[in-house]
C-alpha positions in Angstrom: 143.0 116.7 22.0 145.4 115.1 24.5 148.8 116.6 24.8 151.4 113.9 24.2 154.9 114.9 26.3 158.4 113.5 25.7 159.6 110.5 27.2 162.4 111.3 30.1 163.4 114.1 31.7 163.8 117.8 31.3 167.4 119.0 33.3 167.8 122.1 33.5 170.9 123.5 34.8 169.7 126.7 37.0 166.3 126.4 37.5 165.5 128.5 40.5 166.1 131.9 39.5 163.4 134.2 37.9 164.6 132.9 34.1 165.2 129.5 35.4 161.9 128.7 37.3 159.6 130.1 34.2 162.0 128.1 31.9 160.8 125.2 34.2 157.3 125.9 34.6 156.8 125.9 30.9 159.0 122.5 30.4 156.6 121.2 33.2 153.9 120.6 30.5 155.8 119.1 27.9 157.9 116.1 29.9 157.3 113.3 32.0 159.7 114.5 34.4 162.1 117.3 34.9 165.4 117.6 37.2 166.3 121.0 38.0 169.4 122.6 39.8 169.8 125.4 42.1 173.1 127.3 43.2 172.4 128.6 46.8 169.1 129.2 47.4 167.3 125.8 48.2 164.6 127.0 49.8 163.5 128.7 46.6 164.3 125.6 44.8 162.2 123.2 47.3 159.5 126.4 46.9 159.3 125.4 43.2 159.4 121.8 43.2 156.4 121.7 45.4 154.6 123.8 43.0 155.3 121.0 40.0 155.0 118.2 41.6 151.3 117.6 41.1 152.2 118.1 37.4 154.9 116.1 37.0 157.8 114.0 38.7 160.6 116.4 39.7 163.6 116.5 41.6 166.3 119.2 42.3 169.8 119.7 44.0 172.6 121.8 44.2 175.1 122.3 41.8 178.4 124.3 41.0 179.1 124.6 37.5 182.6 125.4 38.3 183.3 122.3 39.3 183.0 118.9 37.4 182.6 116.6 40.6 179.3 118.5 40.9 178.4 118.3 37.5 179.2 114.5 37.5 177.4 114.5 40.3 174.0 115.8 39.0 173.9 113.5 36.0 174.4 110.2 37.6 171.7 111.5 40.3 169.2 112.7 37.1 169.7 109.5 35.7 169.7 107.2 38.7 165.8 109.6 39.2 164.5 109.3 36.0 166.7 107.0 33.8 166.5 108.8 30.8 167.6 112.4 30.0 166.1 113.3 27.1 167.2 117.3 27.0 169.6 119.6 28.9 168.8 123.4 29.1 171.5 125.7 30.3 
């Protein structure tokens, strides 16, 4: 039986960490595409896209939840990627 996935993108806001990346992994098999954000550690982040991409489309950046320009920031870039968010995990 084919798995059917949802339509869009996964973001999820801290995705790097130990929590985040497993949160991630497991998303990876249940969207089309996901969009991931990392605080500091980019190499871990880049570390973990790699390891998803032949799965799915993903992207990742940086993000500081303390301020809204990067908030703003990562939505308009998740959208402008993958046009459609269709859920947020934080």
């Amino acid at each position: 039986m084919k798995t059917i996935k949802n339509q869009g993108a996964a973001l999820v806001i801290g995705g790097s960490g130990g929590l985040g990346s497993e949160i991630c992994r497991r998303l990876a098999g249940e969207w089309d595409a996901l969009f991931f954000t990392y605080r500091s550690n980019e190499a871990a982040a880049r570390q973990l896209q790699e390891a998803l991409l032949p799965e799915l489309a993903v992207e990742c950046c940086a993000m500081d939840i303390r301020e809204q320009a990067s908030i703003d920031q990562v939505l308009a870039q998740a959208v402008e990627c993958f046009g459609r968010i269709g859920t947020v995990i934080f």
